[in-house]
C-alpha positions as CSV (number, residue, x, y, z in Angstrom):
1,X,-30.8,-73.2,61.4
2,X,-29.5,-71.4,64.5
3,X,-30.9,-67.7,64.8
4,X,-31.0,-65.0,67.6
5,X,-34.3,-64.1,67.0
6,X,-35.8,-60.7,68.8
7,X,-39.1,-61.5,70.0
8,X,-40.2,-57.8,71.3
9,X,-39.2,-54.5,71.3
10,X,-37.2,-53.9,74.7
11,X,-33.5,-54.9,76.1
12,X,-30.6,-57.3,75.1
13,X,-32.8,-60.1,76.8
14,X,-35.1,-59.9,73.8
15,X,-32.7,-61.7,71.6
16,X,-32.8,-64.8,71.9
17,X,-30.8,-68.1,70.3
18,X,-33.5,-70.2,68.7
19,X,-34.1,-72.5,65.3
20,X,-36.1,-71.4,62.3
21,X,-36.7,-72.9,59.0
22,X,-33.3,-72.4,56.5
23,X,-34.3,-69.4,53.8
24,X,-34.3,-70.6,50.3
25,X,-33.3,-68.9,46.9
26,X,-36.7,-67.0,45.3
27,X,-35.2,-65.5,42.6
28,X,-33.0,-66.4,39.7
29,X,-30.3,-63.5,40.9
30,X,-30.0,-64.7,44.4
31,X,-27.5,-66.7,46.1
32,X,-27.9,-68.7,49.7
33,X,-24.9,-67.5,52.2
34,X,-23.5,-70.0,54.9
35,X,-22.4,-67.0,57.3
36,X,-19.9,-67.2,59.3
37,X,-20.0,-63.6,61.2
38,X,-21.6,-60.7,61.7
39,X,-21.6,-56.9,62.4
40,X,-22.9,-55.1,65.6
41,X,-24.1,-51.5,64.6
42,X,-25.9,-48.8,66.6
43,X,-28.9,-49.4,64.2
44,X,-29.4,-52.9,65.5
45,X,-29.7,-51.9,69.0
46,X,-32.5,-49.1,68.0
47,X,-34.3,-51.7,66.0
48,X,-34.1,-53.5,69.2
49,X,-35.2,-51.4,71.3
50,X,-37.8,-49.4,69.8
51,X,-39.3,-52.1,67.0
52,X,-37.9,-52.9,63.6
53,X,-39.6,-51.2,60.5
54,X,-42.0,-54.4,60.5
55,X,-43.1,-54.3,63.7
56,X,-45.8,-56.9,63.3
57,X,-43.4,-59.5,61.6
58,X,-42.0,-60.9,64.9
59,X,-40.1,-62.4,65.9
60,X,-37.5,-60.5,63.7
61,X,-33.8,-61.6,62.6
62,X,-31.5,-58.4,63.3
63,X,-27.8,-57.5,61.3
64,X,-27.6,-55.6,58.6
65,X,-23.7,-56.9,58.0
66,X,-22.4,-60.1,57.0
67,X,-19.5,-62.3,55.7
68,X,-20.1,-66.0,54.8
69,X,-19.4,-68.0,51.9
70,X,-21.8,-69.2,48.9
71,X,-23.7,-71.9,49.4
72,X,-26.0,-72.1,46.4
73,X,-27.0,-69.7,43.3
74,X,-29.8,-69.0,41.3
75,X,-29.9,-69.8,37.9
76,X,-28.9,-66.6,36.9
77,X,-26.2,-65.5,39.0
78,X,-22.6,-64.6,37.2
79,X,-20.7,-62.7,39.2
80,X,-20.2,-65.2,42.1
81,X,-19.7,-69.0,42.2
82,X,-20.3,-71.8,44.8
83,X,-17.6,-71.0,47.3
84,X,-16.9,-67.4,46.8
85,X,-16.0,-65.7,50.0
86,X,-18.7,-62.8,50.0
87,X,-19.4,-59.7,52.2
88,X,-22.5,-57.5,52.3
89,X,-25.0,-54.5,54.1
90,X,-28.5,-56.2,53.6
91,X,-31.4,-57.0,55.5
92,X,-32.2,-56.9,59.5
93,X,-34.7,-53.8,59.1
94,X,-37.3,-55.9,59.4
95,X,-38.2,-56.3,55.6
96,X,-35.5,-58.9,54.7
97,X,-34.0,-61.8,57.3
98,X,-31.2,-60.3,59.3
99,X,-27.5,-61.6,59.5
100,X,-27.2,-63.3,63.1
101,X,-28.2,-66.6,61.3
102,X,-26.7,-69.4,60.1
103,X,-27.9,-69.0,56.5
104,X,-29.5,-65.6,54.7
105,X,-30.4,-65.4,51.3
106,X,-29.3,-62.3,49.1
107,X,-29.5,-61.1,45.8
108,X,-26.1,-61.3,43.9
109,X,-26.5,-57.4,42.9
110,X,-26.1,-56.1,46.3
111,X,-22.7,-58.6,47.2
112,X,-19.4,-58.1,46.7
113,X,-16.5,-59.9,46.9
114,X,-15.1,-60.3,50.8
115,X,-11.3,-58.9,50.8
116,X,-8.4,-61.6,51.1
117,X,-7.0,-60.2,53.8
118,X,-9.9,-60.0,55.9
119,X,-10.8,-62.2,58.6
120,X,-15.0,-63.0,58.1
121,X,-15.2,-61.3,61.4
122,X,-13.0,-57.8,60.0
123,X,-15.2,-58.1,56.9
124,X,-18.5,-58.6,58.5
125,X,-17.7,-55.5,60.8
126,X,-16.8,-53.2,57.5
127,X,-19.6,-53.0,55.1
128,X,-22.0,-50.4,56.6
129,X,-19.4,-48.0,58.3
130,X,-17.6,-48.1,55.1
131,X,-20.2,-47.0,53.2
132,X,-21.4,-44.6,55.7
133,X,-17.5,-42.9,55.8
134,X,-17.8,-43.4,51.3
135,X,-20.7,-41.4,51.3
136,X,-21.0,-38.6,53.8
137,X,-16.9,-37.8,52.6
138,X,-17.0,-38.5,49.1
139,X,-20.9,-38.0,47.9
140,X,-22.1,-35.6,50.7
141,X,-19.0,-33.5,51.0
142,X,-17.5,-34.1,47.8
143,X,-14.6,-34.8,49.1
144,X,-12.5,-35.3,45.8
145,X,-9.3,-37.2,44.7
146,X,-6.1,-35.8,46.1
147,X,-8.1,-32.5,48.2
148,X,-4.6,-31.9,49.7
149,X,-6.1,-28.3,50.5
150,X,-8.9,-29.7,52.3
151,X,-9.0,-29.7,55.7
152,X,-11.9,-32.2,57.4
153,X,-12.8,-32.8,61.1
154,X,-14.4,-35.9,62.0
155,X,-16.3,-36.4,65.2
156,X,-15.3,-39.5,67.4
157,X,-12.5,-40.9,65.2
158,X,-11.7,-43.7,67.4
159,X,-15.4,-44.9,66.7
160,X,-17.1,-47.8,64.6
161,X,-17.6,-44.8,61.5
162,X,-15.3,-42.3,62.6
163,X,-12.0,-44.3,62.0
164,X,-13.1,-45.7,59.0
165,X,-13.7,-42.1,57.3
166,X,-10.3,-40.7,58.9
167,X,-8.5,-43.2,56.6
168,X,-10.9,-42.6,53.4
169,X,-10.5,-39.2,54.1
170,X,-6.3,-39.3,54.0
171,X,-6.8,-41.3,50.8
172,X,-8.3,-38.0,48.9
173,X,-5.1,-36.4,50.2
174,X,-7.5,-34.2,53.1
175,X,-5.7,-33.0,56.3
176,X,-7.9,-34.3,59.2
177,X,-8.1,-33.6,62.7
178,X,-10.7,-35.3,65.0
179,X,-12.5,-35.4,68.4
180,X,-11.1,-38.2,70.9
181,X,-12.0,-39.1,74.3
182,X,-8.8,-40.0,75.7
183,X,-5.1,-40.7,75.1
184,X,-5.2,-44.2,74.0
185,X,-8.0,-43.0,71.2
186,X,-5.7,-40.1,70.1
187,X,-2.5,-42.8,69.6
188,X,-5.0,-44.7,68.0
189,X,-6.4,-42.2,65.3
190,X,-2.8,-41.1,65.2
191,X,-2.1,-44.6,64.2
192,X,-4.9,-44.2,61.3
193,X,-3.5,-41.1,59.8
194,X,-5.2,-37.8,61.6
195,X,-2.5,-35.2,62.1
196,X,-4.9,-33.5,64.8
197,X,-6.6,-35.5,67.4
198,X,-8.3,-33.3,69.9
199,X,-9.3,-34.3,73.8
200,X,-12.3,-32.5,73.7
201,X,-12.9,-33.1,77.4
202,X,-10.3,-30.8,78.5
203,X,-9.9,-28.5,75.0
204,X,-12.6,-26.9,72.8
205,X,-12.6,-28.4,69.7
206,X,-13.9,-25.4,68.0
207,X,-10.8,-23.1,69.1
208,X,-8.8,-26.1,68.1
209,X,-9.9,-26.6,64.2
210,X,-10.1,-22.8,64.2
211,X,-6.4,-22.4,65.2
212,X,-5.4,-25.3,62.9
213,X,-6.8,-23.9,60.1
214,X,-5.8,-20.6,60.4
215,X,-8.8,-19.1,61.3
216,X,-10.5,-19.9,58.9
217,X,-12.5,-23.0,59.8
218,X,-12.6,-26.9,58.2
219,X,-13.8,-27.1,54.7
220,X,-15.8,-29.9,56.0
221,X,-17.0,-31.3,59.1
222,X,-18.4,-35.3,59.7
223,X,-20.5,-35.8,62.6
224,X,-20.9,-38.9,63.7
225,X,-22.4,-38.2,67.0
226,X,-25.7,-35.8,66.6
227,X,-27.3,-33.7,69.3
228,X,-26.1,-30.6,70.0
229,X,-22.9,-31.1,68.9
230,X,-24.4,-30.4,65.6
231,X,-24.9,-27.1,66.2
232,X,-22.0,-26.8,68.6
233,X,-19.8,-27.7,64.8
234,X,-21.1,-24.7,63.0
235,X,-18.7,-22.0,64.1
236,X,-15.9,-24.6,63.5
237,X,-16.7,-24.9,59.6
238,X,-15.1,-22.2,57.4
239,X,-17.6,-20.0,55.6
240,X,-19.1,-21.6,52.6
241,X,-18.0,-24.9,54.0
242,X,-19.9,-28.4,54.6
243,X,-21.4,-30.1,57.5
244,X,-22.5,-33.8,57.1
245,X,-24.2,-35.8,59.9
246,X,-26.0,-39.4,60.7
247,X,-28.1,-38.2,62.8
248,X,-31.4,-36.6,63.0
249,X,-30.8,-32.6,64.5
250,X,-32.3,-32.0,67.6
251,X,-35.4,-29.8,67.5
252,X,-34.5,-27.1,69.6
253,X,-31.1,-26.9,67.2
254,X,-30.4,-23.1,66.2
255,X,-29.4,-22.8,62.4
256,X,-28.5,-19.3,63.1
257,X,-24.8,-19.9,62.8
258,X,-24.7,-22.3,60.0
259,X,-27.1,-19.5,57.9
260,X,-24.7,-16.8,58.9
261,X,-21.8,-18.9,57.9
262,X,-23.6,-20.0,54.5
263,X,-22.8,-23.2,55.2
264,X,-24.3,-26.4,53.2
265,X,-25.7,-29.0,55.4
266,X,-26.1,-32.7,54.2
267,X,-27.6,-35.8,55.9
268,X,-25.8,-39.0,55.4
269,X,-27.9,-42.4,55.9
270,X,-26.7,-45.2,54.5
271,X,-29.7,-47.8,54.8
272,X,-32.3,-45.0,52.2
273,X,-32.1,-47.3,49.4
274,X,-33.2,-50.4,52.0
275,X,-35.9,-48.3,53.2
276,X,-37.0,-47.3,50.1
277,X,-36.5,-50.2,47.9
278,X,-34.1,-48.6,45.7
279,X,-32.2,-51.5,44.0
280,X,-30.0,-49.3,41.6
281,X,-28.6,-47.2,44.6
282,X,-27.9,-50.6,46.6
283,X,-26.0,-51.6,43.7
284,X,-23.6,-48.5,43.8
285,X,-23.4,-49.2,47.2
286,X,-22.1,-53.0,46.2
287,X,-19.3,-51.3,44.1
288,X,-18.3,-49.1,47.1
289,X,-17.6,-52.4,48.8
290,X,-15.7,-53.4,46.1
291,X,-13.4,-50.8,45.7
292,X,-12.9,-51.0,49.5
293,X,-12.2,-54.7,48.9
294,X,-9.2,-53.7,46.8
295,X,-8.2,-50.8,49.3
296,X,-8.0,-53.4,51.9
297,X,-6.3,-55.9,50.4
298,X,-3.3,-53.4,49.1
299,X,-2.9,-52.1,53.0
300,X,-4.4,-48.5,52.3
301,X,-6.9,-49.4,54.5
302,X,-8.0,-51.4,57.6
303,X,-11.4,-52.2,59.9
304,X,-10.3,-52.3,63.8
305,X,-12.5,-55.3,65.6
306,X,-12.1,-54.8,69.4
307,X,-14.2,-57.2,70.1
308,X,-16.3,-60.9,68.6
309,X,-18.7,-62.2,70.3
310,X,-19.9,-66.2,69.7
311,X,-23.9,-65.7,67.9
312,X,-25.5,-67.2,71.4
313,X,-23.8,-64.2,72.8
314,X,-25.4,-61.3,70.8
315,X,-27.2,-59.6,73.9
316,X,-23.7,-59.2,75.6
317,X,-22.3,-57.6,72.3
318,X,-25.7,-55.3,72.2
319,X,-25.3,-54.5,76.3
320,X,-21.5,-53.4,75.3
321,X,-22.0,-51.7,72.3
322,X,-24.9,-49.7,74.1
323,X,-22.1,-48.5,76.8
324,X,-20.8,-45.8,74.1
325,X,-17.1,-44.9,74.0
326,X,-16.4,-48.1,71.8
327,X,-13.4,-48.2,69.7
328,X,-13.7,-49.4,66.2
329,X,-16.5,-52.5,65.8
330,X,-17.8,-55.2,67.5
331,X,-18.6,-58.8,65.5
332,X,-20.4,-61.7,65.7
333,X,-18.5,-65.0,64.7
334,X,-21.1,-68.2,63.4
């Protein structure tokens, strides 16, 4: 089968369209996927530059998101058929073949059902940033049904994660205001259902969610791009509020604030049970996929693709991805 294959650590030019043998079924739960796209996420261009978490298994199949459609089962699987339009977050980590392939191979447990009104290129985009967004609102921040009191402030809405949690976060009834780099972004989040983009090039998103709130701060803030602006968020959360990020703190970061403030800080990574080999928590993550299935399918929610990319072209999707400042997701169509 077709594959971009990464043969080293380094730059887009290490991916590289070759043939490798098609996977086959190894276990009674598994089913073989015919993919037909992809999802580009920053994780893939770390692996990609720094070395997957196998570094000595090259050369390496990247992508933790896919969308195809069933090829074959195992001789136990009952929750799919041959021909079931699947989408999934699994493998490209090093451990497990990645999804810019033809074919992968994936146990039924961690699949769900692709929404109908999904393109394969939508749906392939979705699965990760939805679960990031599920988690770091709804787990981390406990962000509950119908918060209508809540007040959230999501860093980079326009982004791959960020509009996907704006929307999850309107669906617990939470007011939302978020950080945008220009004016097309803030029509855009607008568009999604924040009632407070900010330009936080020319205005201080701190005063901002300070004055929105009243003075008194969000009850919970979502970064989604790490750094200092981690500890630039502190003063912006109320006190005895929540801060959840995606990314690892700086070292030279100064908790002061957040102690002061009494403030409960969370980290938010969606690939732990991957890492860890944690089946039963990559099963709850299968259901989250599900409900979102339904959320898509009755318009309460959507996944913005800005841009698809043919498979022989994954180093230009990489190259643009890497440029920052995207809006929504990139795919990969097979």
């Amino acid at each position: 089968m077709k594959a971009i294959l990464m043969t080293a650590a380094g730059d887009p030019n290490v991916l590289k369209l070759g043939d490798v043998p098609e996977p086959t079924i190894q276990a009674p739960t598994e089913m073989l996927v015919r993919l037909k796209a992809a999802g580009i996420n920053p994780i893939d261009t770390k692996l990609r530059s720094r070395g997957t978490f196998q570094p000595d298994r090259l050369p390496s199949i990247l992508g933790c998101d896919g969308a195809g459609i069933v090829e074959e089962i195992g001789a136990e699987v009952t929750k799919f058929k041959v021909g079931d339009q699947v989408y999934f977050c699994n493998g490209g980590l090093g451990f497990h073949q990645g999804n810019y392939a033809e074919l992968t191979t994936i146990d039924e447990k961690f699949a769900a059902h692709k929404p109908k009104s999904l393109s394969f290129e939508e749906a392939a985009a979705a699965p990760l940033v939805l679960i990031t967004a599920w988690e770091a609102l709804y787990d981390r921040g406990n962000l509950q049904p119908l918060s209508t009191n809540h007040n959230v402030l999501i860093h980079a809405g326009a982004g791959g994660v960020g509009h996907v949690a704006i929307q999850l976060a309107k669906l617990r009834g939470a007011n939302v205001c978020t950080t945008v780099g220009s004016e097309a972004k803030a029509r855009f989040v607008r568009d999604l259902g924040a009632d407070l983009p900010i330009a936080y090039k020319q205005t201080d998103f701190v005063e901002s969610a300070i004055a929105w709130t009243k003075g008194e701060g969000v009850d919970l803030a979502f970064d989604t791009v790490g750094g200092k602006l981690i500890e630039k968020t502190f003063p912006a959360v109320k006190i005895y509020g929540d801060i959840v990020t995606i990314l690892e703190p700086p070292t030279d970061i100064s908790w002061k604030v957040a102690r002061t403030r009494n403030l409960r800080f969370s980290f938010e990574l969606m690939l732990t049970p991957m890492l860890l080999g944690k089946a039963n928590l990559q099963i709850q993550q299968a259901k989250i996929l599900s409900e979102c299935a339904a959320l898509f399918d009755s318009g309460k929610l959507k996944i913005h693709v800005s841009d698809v990319f043919q498979l022989a072209d994954t180093a230009k999707a990489h190259q643009l991805l890497e440029t920052g400042s995207m809006t929504g997701k990139i795919a990969i169509a097979i």
